[in-house]
C-alpha positions as CSV (number, residue, x, y, z in Angstrom):
1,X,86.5,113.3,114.2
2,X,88.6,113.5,117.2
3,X,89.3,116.6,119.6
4,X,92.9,116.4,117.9
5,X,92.3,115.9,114.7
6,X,89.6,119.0,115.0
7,X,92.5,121.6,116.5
8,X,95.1,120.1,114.1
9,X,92.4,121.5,110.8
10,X,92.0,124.3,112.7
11,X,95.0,125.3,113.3
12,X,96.1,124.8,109.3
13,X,93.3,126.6,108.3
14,X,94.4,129.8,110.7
15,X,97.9,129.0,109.2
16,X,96.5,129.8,105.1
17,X,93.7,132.0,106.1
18,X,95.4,134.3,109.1
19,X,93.4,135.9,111.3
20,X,94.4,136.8,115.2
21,X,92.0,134.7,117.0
22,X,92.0,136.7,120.5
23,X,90.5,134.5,123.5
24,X,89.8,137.0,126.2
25,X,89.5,135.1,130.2
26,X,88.0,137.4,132.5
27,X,85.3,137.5,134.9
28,X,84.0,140.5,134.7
29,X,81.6,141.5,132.1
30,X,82.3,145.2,131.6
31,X,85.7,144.1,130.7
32,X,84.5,141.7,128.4
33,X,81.8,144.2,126.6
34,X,84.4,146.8,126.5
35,X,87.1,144.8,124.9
36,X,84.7,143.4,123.1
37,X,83.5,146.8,121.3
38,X,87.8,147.9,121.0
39,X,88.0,144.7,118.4
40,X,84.6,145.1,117.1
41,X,84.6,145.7,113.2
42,X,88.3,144.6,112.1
43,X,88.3,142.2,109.8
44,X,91.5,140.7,110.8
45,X,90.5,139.7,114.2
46,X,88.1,136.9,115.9
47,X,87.2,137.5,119.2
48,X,86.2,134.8,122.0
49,X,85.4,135.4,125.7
50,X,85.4,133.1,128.8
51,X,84.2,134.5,132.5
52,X,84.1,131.4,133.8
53,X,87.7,130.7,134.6
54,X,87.1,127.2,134.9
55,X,86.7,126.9,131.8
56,X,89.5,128.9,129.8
57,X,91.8,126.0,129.4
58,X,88.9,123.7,127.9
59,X,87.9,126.4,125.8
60,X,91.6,127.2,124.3
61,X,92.4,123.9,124.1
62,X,89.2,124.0,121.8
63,X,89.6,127.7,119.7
64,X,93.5,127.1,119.7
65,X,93.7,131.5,119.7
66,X,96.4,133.0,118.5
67,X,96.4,135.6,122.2
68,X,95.3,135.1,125.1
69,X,94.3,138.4,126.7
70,X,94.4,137.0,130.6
71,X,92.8,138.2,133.9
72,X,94.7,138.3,137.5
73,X,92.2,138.1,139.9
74,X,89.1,135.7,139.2
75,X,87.0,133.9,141.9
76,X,87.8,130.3,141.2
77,X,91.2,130.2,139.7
78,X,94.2,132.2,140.2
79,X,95.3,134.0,137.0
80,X,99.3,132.9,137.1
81,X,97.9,129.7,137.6
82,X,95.9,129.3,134.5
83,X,99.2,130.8,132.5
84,X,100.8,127.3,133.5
85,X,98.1,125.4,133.0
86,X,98.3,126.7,129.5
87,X,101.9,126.4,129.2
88,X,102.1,122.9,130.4
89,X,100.0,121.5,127.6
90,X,102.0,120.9,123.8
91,X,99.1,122.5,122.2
92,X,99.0,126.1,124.3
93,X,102.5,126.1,125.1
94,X,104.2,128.9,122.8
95,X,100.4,131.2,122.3
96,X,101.2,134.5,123.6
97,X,99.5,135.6,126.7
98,X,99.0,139.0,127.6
99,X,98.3,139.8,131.0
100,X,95.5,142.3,131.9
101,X,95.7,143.6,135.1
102,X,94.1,146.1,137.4
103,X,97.4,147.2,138.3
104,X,100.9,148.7,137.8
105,X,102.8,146.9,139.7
106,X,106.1,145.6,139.0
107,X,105.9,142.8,141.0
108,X,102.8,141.8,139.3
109,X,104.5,142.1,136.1
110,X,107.8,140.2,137.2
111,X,105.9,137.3,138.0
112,X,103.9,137.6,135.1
113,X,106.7,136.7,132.4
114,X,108.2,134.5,135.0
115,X,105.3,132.5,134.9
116,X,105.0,132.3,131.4
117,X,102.8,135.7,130.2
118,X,104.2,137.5,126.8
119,X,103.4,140.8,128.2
120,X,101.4,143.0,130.6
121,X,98.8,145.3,130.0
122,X,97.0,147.4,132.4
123,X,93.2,147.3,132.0
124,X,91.4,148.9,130.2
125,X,94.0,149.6,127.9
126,X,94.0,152.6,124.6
127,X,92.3,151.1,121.5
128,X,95.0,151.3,119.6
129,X,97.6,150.0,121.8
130,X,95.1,147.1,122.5
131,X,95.4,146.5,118.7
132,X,98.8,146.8,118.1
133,X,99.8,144.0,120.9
134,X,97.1,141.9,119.6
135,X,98.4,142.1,116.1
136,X,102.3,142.1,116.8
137,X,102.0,139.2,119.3
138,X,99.5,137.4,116.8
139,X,101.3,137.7,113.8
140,X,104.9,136.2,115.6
141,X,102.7,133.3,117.0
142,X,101.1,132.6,113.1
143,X,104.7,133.0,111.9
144,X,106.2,130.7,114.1
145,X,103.6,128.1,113.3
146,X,104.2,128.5,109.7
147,X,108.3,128.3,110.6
148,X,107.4,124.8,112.2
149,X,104.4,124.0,109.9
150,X,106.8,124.2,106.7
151,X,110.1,122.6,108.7
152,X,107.7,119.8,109.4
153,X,106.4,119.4,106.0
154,X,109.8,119.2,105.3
155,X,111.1,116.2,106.9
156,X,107.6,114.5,105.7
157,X,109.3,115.1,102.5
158,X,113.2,114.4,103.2
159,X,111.5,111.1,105.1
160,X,109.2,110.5,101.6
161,X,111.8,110.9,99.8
162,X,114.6,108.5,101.4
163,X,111.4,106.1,101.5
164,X,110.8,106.2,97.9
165,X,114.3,106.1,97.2
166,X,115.1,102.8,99.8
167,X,112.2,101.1,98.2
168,X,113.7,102.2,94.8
169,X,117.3,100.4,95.8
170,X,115.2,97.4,96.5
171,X,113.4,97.7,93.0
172,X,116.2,97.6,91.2
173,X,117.7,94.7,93.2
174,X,115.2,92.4,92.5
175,X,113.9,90.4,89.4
176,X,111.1,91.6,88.1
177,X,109.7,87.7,87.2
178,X,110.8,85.6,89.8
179,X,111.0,89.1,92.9
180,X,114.3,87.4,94.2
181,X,117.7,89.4,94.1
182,X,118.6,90.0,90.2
183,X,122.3,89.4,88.6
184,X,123.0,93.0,89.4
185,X,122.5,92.4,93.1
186,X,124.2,88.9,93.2
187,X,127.1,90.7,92.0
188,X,127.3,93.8,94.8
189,X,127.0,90.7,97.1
190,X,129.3,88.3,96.3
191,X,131.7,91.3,96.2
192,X,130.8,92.1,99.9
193,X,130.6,88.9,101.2
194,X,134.0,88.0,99.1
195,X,135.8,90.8,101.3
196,X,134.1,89.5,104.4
197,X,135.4,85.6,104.0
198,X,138.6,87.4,102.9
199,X,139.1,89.7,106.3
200,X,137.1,86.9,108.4
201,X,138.8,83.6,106.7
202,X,136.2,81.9,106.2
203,X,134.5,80.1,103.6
204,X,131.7,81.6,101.1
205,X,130.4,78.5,99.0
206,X,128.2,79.1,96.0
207,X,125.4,77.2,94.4
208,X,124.9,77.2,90.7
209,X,121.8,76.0,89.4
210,X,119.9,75.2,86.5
211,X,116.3,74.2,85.4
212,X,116.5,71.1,83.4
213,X,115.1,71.3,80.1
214,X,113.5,74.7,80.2
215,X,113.3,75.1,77.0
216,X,111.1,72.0,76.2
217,X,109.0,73.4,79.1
218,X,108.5,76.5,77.5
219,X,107.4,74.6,74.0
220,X,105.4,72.2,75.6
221,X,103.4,74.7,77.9
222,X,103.9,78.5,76.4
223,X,105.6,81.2,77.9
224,X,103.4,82.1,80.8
225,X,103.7,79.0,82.0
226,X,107.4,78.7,82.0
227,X,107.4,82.1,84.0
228,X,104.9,80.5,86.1
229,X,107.4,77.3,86.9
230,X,110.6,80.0,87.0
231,X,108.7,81.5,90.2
232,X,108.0,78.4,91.5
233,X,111.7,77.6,91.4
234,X,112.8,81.1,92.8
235,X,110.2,79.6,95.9
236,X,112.0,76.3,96.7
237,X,115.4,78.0,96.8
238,X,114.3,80.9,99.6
239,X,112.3,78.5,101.2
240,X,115.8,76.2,102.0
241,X,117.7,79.9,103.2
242,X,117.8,80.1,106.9
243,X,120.1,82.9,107.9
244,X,119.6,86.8,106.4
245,X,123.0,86.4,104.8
246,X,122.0,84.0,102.6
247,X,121.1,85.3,99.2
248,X,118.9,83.9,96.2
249,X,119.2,85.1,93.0
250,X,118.1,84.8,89.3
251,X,121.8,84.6,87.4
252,X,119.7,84.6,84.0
253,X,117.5,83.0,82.3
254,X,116.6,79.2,83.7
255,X,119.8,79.4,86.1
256,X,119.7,80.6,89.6
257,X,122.4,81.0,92.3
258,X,122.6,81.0,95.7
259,X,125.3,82.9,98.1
260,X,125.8,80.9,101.2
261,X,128.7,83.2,103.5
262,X,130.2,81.4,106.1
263,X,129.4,78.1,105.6
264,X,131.6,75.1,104.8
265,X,130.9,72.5,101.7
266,X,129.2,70.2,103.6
267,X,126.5,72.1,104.9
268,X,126.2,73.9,101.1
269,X,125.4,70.6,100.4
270,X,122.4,69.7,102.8
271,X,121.5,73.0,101.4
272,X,121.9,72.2,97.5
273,X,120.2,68.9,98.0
274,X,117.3,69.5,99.9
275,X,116.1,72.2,97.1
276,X,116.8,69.5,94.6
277,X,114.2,67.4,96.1
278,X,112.1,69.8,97.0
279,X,111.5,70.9,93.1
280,X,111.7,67.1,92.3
281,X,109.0,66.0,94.7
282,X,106.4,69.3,93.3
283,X,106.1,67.0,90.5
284,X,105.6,70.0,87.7
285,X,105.4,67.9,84.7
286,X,107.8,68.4,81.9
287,X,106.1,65.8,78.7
288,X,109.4,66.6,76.5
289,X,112.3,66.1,79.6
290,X,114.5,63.6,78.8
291,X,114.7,62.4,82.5
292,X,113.2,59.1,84.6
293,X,110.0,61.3,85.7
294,X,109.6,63.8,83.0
295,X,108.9,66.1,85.6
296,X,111.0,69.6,86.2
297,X,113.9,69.2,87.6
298,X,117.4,71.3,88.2
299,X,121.3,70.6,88.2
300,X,123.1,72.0,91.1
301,X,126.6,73.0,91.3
302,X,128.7,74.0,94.5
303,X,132.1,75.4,94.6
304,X,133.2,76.7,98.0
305,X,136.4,79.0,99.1
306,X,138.1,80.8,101.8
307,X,138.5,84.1,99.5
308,X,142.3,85.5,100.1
309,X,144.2,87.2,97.3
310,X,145.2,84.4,95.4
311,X,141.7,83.3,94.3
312,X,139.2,85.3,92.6
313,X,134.9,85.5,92.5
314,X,135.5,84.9,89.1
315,X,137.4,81.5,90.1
316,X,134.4,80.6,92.2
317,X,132.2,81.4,89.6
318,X,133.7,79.3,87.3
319,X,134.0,76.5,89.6
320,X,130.6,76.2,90.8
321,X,129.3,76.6,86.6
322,X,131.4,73.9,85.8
323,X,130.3,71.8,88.9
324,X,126.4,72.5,87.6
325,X,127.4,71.4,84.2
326,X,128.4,68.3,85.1
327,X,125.3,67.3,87.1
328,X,123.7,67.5,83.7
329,X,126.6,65.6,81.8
330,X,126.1,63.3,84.7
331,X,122.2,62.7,83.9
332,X,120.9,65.9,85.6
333,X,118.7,66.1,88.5
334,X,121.4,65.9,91.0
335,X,124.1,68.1,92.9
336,X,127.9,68.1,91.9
337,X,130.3,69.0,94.7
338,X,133.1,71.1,92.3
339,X,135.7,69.7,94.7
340,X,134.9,66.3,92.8
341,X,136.0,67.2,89.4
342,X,138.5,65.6,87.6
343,X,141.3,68.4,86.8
344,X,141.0,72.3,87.1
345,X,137.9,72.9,85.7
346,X,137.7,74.2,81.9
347,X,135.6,76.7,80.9
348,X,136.0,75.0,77.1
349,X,133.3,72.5,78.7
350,X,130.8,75.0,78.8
351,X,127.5,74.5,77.2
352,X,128.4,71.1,76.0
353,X,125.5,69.3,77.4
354,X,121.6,70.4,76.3
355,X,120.1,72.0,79.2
């Protein structure tokens, strides 16, 4: 276990269990002895002592007390400088030092606090005065630790929380077969991107499409397997989307649609025909498909737009379905630019053809 990882249990087991942890740093030994026998026998205090001044940094860096009780005048190390040794490190920085010095001297005990110390105690202190700093100072440092303790655990929540509830949002965006965006997120994005290519003028082009034959799939092969060939159909389509805009999404059932913002029929297209042959060339065999490789296959529909008040997603919608439909009147397998149909289309031609 690391040195951090060992203060950081310490310190949360001070934090539950409280006790003042008092770290005494002087280098004289009847000091130490003496405070030594004042803390002797109260159960609410721990008591640790350095002499070698050297060392009192390693060694509360180590304890993490809840006091430092801190000598002047030592041979090696200057007492005020030890105080901002301890102040410049994270882990020392707000423990409450109380000077012990030799003398009263206000100059002394300016340049105590100005250096950092809590307070200033001229040594050797009453018993009881001794114990009432200790306890006041310890039990403001504990509390403050607890403060940022429990405002930490806090934000770990909030932070939990808005994770769980992000990862949630993208739960119930996706399709629980197939993992690509669901009809309910298709929607909230053709609705965005419908304003967009409305503000922007520019076109949003949508691609309809449909497995051939799924239904003879699924009596041929079983259930699993036609969830098996959905997902692999879900694949080919994200694997032709190049920009983040572009969405992929399960409409229902065998029929999929893709949200292409921003780009013109032409290059919708490209796009529609290149998943065409990519599902075409997996070669998934489909025994009852009334097609030339009884193989599984898909009818593609494209309608495109430059969304403005008089048109409607609903329009687009429509366009693309009946552009999809008419690859399949049209021997299925194929793409059908909507632009191409004779007429307005009719929604009356609707399920006409056997899918």
């Amino acid at each position: 276990m690391s040195e951090a990882h060992v203060i950081a249990a310490d310190t949360e087991q001070s934090l539950t269990a409280f006790k003042a942890r008092v770290l005494l740093v002087d280098d004289q030994l009847i000091i130490v002895e003496a405070v030594r026998r004042m803390l002797s026998g109260q159960d609410d205090i721990e008591f640790h002592a350095v002499s070698d001044a050297s060392q009192a940094l390693h060694s509360a860096m180590q304890w993490q007390p809840t006091v430092i009780l801190q000598d002047l005048v030592m041979p090696s190390v200057d007492g005020f400088a030890l105080i901002q040794q301890y102040r410049a490190r994270e882990e020392l920085r707000h423990v409450p030092v109380i000077v012990l010095s030799a003398k009263e001297d206000p100059k002394l005990k300016a340049h105590s606090f100005a250096t950092g110390a809590n307070d200033y105690m001229v040594k050797l202190p009453d018993q009881l005065e001794l114990l009432a700093r200790i306890r006041y100072h310890s039990g403001a440092h504990v509390s403050r630790l607890q403060r940022d303790q429990a405002f930490r655990f806090l934000r770990e929540s909030e932070q939990r929380l808005a994770e769980a509830n992000l990862e949630l949002q993208k739960l119930t965006a996706l399709d629980g077969l197939t993992g690509i965006a669901n009809r309910r997120r298709f929607d909230e994005c053709m609705r965005v991107e419908w304003q967009r290519g409305q503000r922007d003028k520019q076109p949003l082009t949508l691609l309809m499409c449909d497995v051939d034959f799924f239904k003879r799939y699924n009596d041929s092969f079983g259930h699993q397997a036609g969830d098996l060939c959905l997902k692999k159909v879900a694949a080919v389509l994200t694997e032709h989307l190049k920009r983040p805009a572009d969405l992929a999404a399960r409409y229902g059932g065998e029929e999929f649609a893709i949200i292409l913002p921003e780009t013109p029929l032409t290059g919708a297209l490209i796009v529609a025909e290149s998943c065409r042959r990519h599902l075409e060339q997996l070669a998934i065999e489909n025994p009852l498909a009334e097609s030339e490789f009884s193989t599984v296959t898909m009818s593609i529909g494209v309608a495109s737009v430059v969304p403005s008040p008089s048109s409607s997603i609903e329009q687009l919608i429509q366009q693309a379905d009946q552009a999809m439909y008419a690859a399949k009147r049209g021997g299925r397998n194929r793409v059908m630019d909507a632009a191409e149909l004779p007429g307005p289309p009719s929604a009356s031609n609707q399920g006409k053809t056997a899918v």
